[in-house]
C-alpha positions as CSV (number, residue, x, y, z in Angstrom):
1,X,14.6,-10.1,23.7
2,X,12.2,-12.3,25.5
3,X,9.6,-11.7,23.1
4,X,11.8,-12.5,20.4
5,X,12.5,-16.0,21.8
6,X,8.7,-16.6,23.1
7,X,7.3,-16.0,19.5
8,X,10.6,-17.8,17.9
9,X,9.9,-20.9,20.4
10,X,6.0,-20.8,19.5
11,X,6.7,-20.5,16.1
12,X,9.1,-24.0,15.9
13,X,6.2,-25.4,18.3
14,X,3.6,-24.5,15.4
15,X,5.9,-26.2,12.3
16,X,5.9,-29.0,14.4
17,X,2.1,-29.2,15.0
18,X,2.0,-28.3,11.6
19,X,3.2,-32.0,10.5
20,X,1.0,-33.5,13.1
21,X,-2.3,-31.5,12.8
22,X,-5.8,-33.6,13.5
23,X,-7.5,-34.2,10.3
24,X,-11.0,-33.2,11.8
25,X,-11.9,-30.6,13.4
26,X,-11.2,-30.7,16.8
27,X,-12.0,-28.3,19.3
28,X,-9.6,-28.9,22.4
29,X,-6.8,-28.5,19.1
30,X,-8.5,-25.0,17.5
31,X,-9.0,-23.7,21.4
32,X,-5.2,-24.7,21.9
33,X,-4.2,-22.9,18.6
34,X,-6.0,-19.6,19.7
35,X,-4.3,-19.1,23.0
36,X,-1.2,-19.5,21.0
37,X,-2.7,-16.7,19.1
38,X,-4.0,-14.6,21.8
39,X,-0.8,-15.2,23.8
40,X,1.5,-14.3,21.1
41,X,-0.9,-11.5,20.4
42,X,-0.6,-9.9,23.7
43,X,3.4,-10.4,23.6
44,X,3.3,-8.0,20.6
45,X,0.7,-5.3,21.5
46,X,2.4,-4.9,25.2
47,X,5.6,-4.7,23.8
48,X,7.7,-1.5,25.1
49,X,7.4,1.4,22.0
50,X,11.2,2.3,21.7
51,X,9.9,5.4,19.2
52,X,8.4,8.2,21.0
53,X,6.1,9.1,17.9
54,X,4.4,5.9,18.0
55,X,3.5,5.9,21.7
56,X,-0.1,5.9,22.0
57,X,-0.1,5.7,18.3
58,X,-3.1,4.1,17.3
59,X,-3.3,5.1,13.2
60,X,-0.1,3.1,12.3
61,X,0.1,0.6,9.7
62,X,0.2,-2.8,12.2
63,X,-2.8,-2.4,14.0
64,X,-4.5,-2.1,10.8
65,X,-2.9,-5.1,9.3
66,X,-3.4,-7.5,12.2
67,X,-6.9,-6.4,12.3
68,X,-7.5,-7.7,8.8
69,X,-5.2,-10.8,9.8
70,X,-7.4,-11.5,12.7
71,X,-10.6,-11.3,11.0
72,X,-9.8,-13.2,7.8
73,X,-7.7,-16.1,9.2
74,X,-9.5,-16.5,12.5
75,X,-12.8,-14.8,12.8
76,X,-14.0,-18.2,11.8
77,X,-12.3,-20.5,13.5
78,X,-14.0,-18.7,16.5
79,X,-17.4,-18.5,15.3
80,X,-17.3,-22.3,15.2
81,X,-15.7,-22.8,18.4
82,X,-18.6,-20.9,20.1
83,X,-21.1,-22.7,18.0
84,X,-22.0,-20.2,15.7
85,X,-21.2,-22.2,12.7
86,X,-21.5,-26.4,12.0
87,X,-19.1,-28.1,10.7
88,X,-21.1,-29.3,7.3
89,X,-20.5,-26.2,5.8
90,X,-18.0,-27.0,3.3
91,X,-18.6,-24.0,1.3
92,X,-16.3,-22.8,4.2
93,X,-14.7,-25.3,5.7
94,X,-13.9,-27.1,1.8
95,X,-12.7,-30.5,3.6
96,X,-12.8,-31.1,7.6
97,X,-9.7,-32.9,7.4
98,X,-7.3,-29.7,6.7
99,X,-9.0,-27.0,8.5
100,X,-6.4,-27.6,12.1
101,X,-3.9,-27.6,9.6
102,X,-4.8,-24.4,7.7
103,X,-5.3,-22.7,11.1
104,X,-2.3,-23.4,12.4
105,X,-0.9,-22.1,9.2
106,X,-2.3,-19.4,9.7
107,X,-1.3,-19.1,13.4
108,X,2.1,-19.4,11.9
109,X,1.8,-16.6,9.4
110,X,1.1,-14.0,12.1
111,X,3.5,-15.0,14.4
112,X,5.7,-14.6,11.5
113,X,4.6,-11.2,10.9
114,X,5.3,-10.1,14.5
115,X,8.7,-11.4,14.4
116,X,9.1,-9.4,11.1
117,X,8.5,-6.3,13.0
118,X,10.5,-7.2,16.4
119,X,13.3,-7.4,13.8
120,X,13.0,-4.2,12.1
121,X,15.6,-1.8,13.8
122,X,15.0,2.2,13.1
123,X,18.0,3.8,12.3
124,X,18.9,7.3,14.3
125,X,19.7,10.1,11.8
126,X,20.8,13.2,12.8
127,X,17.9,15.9,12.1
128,X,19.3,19.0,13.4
129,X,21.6,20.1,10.3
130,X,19.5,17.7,8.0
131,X,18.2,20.2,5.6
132,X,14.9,19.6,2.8
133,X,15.6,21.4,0.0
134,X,12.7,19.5,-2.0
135,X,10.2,22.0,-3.7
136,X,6.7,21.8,-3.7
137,X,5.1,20.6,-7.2
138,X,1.2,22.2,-8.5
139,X,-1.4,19.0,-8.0
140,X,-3.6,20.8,-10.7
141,X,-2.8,19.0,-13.3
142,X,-3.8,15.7,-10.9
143,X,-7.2,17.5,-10.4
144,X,-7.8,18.1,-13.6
145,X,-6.6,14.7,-15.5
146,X,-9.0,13.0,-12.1
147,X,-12.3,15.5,-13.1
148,X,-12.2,13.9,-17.0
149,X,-11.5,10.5,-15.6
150,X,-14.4,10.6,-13.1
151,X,-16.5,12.3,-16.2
152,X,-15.4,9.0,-18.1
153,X,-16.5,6.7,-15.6
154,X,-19.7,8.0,-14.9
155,X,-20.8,8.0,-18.8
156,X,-19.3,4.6,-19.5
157,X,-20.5,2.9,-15.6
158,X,-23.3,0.2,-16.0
159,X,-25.8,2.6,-14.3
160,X,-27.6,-0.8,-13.0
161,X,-24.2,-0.9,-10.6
162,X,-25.0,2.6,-9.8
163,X,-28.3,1.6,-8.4
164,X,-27.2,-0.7,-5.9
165,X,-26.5,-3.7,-8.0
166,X,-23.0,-4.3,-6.9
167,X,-22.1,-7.8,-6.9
168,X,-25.1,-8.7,-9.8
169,X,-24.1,-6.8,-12.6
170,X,-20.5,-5.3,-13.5
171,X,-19.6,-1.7,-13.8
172,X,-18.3,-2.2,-17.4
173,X,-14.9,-3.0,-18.8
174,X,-14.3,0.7,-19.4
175,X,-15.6,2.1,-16.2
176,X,-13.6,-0.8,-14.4
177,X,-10.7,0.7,-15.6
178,X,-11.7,4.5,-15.0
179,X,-12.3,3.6,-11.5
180,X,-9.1,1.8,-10.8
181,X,-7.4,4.9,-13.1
182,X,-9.2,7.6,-10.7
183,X,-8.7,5.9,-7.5
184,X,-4.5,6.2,-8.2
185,X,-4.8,10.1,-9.4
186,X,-7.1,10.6,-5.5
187,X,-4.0,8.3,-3.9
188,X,-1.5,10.9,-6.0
189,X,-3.2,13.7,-4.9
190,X,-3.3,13.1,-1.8
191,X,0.4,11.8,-1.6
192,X,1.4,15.3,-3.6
193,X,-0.7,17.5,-1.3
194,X,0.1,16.5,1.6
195,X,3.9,16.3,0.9
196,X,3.3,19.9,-0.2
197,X,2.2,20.8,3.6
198,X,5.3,19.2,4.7
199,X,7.5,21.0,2.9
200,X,6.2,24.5,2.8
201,X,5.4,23.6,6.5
202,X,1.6,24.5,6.5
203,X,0.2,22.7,10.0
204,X,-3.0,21.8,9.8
205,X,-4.6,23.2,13.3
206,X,-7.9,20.4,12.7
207,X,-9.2,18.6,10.5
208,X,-11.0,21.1,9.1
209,X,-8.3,23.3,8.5
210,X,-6.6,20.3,6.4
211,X,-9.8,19.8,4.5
212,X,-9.2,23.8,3.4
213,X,-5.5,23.1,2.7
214,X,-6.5,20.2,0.7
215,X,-8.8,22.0,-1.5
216,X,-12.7,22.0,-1.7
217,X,-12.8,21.1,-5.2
218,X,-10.4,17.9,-4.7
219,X,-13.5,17.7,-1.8
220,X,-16.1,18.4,-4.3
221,X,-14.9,15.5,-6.8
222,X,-13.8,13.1,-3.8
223,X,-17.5,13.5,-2.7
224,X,-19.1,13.0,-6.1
225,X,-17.0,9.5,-6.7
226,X,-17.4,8.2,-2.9
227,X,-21.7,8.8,-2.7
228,X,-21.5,7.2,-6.5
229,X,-19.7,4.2,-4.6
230,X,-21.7,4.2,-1.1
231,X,-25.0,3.9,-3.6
232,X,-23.9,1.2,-5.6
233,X,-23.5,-0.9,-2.4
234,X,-19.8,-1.1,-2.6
235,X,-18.1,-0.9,0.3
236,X,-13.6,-1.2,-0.5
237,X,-13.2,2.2,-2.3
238,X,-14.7,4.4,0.8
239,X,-12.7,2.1,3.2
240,X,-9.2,3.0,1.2
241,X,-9.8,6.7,0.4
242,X,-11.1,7.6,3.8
243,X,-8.8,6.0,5.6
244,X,-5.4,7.9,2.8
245,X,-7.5,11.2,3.5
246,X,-7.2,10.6,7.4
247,X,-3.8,9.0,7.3
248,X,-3.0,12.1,5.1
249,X,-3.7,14.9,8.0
250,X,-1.6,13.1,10.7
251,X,1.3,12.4,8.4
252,X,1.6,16.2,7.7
253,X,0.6,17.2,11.4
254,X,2.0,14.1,13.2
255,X,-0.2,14.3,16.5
256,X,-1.2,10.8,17.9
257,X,-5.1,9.4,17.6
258,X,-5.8,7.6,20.8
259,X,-6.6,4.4,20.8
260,X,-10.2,5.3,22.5
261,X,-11.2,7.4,19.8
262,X,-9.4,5.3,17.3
263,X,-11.4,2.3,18.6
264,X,-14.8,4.6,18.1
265,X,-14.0,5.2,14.7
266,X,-13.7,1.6,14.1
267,X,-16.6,0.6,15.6
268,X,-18.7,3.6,13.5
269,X,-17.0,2.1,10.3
270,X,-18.2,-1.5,11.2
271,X,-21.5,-0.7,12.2
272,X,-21.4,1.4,8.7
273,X,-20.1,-1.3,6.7
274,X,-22.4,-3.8,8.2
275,X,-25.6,-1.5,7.2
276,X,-23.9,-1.4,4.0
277,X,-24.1,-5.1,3.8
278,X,-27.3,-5.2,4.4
279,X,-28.3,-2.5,2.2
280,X,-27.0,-4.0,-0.7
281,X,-28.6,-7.6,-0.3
282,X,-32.2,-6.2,0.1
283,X,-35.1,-5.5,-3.0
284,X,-33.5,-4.3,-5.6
285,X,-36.4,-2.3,-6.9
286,X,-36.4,0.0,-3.9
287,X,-35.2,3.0,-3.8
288,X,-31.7,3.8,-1.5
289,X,-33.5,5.4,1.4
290,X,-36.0,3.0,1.4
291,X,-33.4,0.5,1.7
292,X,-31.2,2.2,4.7
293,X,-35.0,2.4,6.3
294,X,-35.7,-1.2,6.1
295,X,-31.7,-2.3,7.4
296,X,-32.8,0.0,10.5
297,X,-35.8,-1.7,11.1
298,X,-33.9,-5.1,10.7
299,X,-36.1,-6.6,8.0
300,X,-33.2,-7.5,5.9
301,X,-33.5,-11.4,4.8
302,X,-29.7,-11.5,4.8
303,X,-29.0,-12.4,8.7
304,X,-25.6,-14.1,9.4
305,X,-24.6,-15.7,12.5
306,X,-21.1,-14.2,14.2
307,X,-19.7,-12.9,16.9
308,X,-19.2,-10.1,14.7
309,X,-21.8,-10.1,12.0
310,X,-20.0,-7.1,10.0
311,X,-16.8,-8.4,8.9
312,X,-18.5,-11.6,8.1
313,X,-18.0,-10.8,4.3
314,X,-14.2,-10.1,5.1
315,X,-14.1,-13.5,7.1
316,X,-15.1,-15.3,4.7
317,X,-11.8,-14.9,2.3
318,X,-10.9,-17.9,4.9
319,X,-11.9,-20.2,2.4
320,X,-8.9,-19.6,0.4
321,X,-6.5,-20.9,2.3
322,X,-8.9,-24.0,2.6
323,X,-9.2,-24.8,-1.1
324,X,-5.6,-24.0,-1.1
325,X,-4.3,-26.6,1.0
326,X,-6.9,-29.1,0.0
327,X,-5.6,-28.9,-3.7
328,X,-1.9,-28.3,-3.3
329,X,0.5,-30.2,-3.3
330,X,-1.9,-33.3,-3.4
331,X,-3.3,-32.5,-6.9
332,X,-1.0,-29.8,-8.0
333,X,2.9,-28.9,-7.3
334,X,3.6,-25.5,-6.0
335,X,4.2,-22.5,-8.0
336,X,7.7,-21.7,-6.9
337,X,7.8,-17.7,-6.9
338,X,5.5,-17.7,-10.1
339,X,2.8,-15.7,-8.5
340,X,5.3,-13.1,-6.7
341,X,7.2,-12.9,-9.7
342,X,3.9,-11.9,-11.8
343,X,2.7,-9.9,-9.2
344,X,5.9,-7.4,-10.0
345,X,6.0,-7.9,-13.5
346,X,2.3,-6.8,-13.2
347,X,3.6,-3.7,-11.1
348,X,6.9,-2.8,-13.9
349,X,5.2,-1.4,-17.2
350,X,6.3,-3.8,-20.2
351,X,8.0,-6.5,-17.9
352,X,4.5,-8.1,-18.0
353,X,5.7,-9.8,-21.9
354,X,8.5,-11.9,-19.5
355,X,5.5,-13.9,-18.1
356,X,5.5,-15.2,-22.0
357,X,8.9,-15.8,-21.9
358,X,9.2,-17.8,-18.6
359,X,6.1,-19.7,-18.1
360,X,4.6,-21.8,-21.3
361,X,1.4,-22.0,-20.0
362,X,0.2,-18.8,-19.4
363,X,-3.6,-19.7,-19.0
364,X,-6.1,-17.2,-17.2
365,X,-5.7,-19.5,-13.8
366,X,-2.1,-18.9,-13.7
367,X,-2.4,-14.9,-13.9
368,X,-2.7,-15.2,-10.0
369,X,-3.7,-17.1,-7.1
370,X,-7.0,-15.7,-6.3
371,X,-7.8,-16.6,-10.3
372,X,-6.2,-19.9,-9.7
373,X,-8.4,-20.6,-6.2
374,X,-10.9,-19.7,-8.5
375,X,-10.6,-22.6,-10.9
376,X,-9.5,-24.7,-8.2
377,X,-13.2,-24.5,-6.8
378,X,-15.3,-24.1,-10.2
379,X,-13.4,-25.2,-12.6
380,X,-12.8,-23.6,-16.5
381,X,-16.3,-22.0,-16.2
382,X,-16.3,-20.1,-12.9
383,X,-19.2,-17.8,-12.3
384,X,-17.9,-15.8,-9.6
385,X,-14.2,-14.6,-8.2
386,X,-13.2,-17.0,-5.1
387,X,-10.7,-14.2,-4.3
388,X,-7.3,-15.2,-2.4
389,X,-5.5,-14.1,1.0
390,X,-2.0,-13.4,1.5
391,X,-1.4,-16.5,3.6
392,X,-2.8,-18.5,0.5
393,X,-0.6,-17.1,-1.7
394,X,2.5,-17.0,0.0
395,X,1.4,-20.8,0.3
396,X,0.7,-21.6,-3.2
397,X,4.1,-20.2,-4.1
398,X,6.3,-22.4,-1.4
399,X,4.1,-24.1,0.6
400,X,4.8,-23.4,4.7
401,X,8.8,-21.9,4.1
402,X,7.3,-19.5,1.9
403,X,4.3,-18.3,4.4
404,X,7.0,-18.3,7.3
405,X,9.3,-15.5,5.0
406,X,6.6,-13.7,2.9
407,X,4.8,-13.0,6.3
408,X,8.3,-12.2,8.0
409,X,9.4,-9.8,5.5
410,X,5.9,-7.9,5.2
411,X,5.7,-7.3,8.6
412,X,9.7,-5.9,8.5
413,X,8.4,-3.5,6.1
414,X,5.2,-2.6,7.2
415,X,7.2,-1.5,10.5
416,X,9.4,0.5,8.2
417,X,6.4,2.4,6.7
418,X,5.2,3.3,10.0
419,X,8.4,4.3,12.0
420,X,8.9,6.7,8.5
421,X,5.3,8.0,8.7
422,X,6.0,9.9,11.5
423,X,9.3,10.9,11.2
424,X,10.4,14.4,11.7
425,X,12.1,14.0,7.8
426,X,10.3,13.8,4.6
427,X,10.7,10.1,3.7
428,X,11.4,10.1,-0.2
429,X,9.0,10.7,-2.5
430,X,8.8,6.1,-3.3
431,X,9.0,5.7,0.4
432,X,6.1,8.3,1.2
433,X,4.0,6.3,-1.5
434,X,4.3,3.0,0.3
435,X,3.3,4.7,3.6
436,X,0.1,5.8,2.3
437,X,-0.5,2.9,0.1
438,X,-0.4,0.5,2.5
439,X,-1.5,1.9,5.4
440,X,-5.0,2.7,3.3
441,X,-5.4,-1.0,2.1
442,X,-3.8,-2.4,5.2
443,X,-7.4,-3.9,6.6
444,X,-7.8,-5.7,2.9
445,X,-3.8,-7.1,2.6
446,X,-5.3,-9.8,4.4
447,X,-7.9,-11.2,1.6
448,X,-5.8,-10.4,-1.2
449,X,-1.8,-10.6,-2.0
450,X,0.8,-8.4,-0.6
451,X,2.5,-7.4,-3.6
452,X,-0.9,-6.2,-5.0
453,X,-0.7,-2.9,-3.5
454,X,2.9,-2.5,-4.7
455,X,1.7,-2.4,-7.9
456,X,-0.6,0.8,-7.2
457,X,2.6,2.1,-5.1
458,X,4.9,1.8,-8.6
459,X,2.6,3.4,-10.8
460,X,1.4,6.2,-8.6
461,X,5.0,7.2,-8.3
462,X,5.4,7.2,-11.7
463,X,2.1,9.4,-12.3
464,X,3.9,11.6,-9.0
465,X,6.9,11.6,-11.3
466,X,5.3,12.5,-14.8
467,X,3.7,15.5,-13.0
468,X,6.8,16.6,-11.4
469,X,9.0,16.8,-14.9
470,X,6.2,17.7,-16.8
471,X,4.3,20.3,-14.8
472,X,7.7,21.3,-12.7
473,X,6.8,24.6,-11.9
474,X,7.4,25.2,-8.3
475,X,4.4,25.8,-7.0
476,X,3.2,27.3,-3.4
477,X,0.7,24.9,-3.1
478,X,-2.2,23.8,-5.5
C-alpha cells in the first residue's frame, strides 16, 4: 500500500513539474528527474511477489517492457548528463527548450505503468476440479501454408537487402508483406505447438527436448528465415522470434529463469545486436565474414558515444517524443483517440473503411503517429521513417491525461499476461496469443505504439482459428 501512495504522490509531484519544467536543459532538473526514476524504479522491482510462480521469475513480460522504457525514454537523458552527448545536437534533442519537459513526461509515463501493475489484482480460481477438455489441433497445415510463404519471399526479396543492405534499399513491396505474413504463421505455430504440449501434457525435460517436440522441420524453416534476416543486417525479426521460441518452452514447462542467467542472455543479445550494428554500417562490397572480422577488430567507422553503445539505435526513438511536444499543441491540436482508434480498426478486418467515414482527411500522415512524426520533421517529401514511441503517441492522442491512462492501463494488462503465463490453467486460446505476442515484442513497445502488436495478436487468432475449423482433426501433436 505504501508503494501505491509513494508512486501516486511522485506521480502528482511530476504533473506539477510538468507545468513548470525549465525550458533548457538543465542538469541539477534531469539529475532530479532520474532519482525520481531510479527511486520509483527500485519501489517497483523490490516489491513483495504475492504469486509464487513469478518469484525469481526473470522471463515475464515487465522486466522486458521497462527495459525498452528505460532505454528509449532515458538512455539519453543520461548519456548527456555524463557528458557523452552536447546539447547542439538537435537531430536529438529537436528544441532545448522542451527536452525537461519531455523527460518528465516520460518520467510520468513509467510511473504510470508501475501503478498499472500494482493495480492489477489476480483472481484465485479453484484448479483442483477445474478440468481442460480442449483438444489438440494438427499445426501442419501452419507448416506448410509458412514453407510457400517463405518460398515467396525469398523469390520476390530485393536480393541487395539480402546482402546486407538493410536500411539502403527495401526488401520489396511483395516480400514486405511475405515477411510480415510468415512472421504471424511462426508466432501461430508456436502459440499452436506449444498449447498442444500443454494439453496433451508433454514436459519438456530441456530445451533440447522442446526443440524435438517442436519439430525439426519447423527448426529447419525457422533457421532458413532467421540466417536470411541476421545477413541482411536486420536485427527486430531474430529479437521477436527468439525470444516467442524461448518464452514458448517455459510457458509449457513453467520452471523459472534466474535472473543471473537471464541477465547473461541479455548481455549476449546486446553485445550480438551491437556487432550487428556494426556489421551492417561497414563496406558494403565485402563479403559477411569479412565484415563480422573487421567489427572484431574494431575498424568499424560507425563509433557512437554511450554508456551503452548497443541500444544506441533503440535510444534514439527518443526523438519522437521531442518533435512531438515541440509541434503539438503549438502548431497542431491533438488527435483525440484518432490514432488508437485506427490502430484497432487497422487490427479488425474491414473496419479499416470507418477511418473514411469518420475522419475527412485521411492523408498518409494521419495513418499513424510515427507517419505523422514523420511529416512533422520532413515534411510532404520525407526520405526516411522518423518512427514513434508509445509515450508519443499516447501524447499526440490526449496530450499528458492520455500518457497518464494509456501507460496505466498497459501496464494493468501486461501484468495480466504475465500472472496468466504461468498459470497452472490454459489461459484461452485469445488470452494465450497476447502472452506470447507481447511478451516477444515487449523490448520494441517502447519505440513504437502499444496497440500495434494487438493487431498481430487479432489476426493470429484468427489464422489459430481458420486452422482449428478447417483442419479440426484432433490431432496428437503435429
Amino acid at each position: 500500500m505504501l508503494r501505491k501512495v509513494l508512486l501516486i504522490f511522485f506521480l502528482f509531484l511530476l504533473i506539477i513539474f510538468y507545468n513548470v519544467a525549465p525550458k533548457n536543459m538543465d542538469i541539477p532538473a534531469m539529475v532530479f528527474l532520474l532519482a525520481i526514476v531510479i527511486f520509483c524504479s527500485i519501489l517497483f522491482f523490490k516489491r513483495k511477489e504475492s504469486i509464487f510462480e513469478l518469484k525469481g521469475q526473470f522471463l515475464k513480460h515487465t522486466n522486458f517492457v521497462v527495459l525498452g522504457l528505460f532505454i528509449v525514454n532515458f538512455q539519453l537523458y543520461i548519456d548527456y548528463v555524463l557528458g557523452n552527448i552536447d546539447s547542439s545536437n538537435l537531430f536529438i534533442w529537436v528544441n532545448k527548450s522542451i527536452v525537461v519537459k519531455s523527460f518528465t513526461l516520460s518520467t510520468i509515463g513509467l510511473i504510470s505503468f508501475y501503478l498499472g501493475v500494482f493495480f492489477y489484482k489476480n483472481k484465485v480460481i479453484n484448479t483442483i476440479n477445474h478440468k481442460n477438455e480442449e483438444v489438440s489441433y494438427s499445426i501442419k497445415p501452419l507448416l506448410y501454408l509458412s514453407t510457400i510463404v517463405l518460398a515467396a519471399y525469398f523469390y520476390t526479396v530485393n536480393p541487395l537487402y539480402l546482402m546486407g543492405f538493410y536500411g539502403i534499399v527495401g526488401m520489396g513491396d511483395i516480400a514486405t508483406y511475405m515477411s510480415l505474413l510468415f512472421n504471424i504463421l511462426i508466432l501461430a505455430i508456436i502459440i499452436q505447438s506449444t498449447r498442444n504440449l500443454r494439453i496433451e501434457n508433454k514436459i519438456p525435460i530441456n530445451i533440447v527436448h522442446y526443440v524435438k517436440l517442436m519439430g525439426i522441420p519447423f527448426l529447419i524453416i525457422l533457421g532458413v528465415y532467421l540466417i536470411s534476416v541476421l545477413i541482411s543486417g536486420d536485427r527486430g525479426p531474430i529479437i521477436t522470434i527468439v525470444l516467442a521460441y524461448v518464452s514458448g518452452y517455459y510457458f509449457v514447462k513453467r520452471s523459472k529463469l534466474s535472473y543471473k542467467t537471464g541477465l547473461i542472455f541479455i548481455f549476449l543479445g546486446a553485445t550480438i545486436i551491437s556487432l550487428l550494428g556494426e556489421v551492417r554500417s561497414l563496406d558494403k562490397n565485402l563479403s559477411f565474414t569479412q565484415k563480422l572480422d573487421q567489427s572484431f577488430n574494431g575498424e568499424s567507422l560507425d563509433k557512437v558515444t554511450s554508456f551503452s553503445p548497443s541500444t544506441i539505435e533503440l535510444a534514439g526513438s527518443v526523438k519522437t517524443t521531442h518533435y512531438a511536444l515541440n509541434y503539438v499543441p503549438k502548431n497542431h491540436d491533438f488527435l483525440y483517440g484518432r490514432f488508437q482508434m485506427q490502430q484497432l480498426f487497422k487490427a479488425l478486418p474491414f473496419l479499416s473503411i470507418f477511418n473514411q467515414l469518420i475522419y475527412n482527411d485521411t492523408s498518409l500522415k494521419y495513418s499513424s503517429s510515427a507517419f505523422f512524426i514523420t511529416w512533422v520533421h520532413q515534411g510532404n517529401n520525407p526520405t526516411y521513417g522518423d518512427g514513434s514511441s508509445c509515450i508519443a503517441d499516447f501524447y499526440l492522442d490526449f496530450g499528458l491525461f492520455g500518457v497518464i491512462i494509456g501507460m496505466f492501463l498497459f501496464g494493468y494488462f501486461i501484468r495480466l499476461a504475465e500472472v496468466k503465463m504461468y498459470n497452472k490453467i490454459i489461459p484461452p486460446l485469445f488470452t494465450h496469443i497476447f502472452i506470447i505476442v507481447y511478451l516477444s515484442g515487449a523490448i520494441y513497445i517502447a519505440r513504437s505504439f502499444v496497440l500495434f502488436e494487438f493487431k498481430n495478436v487479432v489476426w493470429i487468432f484468427i489464422l489459430i482459428t481458420f486452422n482449428k475449423y478447417i483442419f479440426n482433426k484432433k490431432s496428437k501433436f503435429g
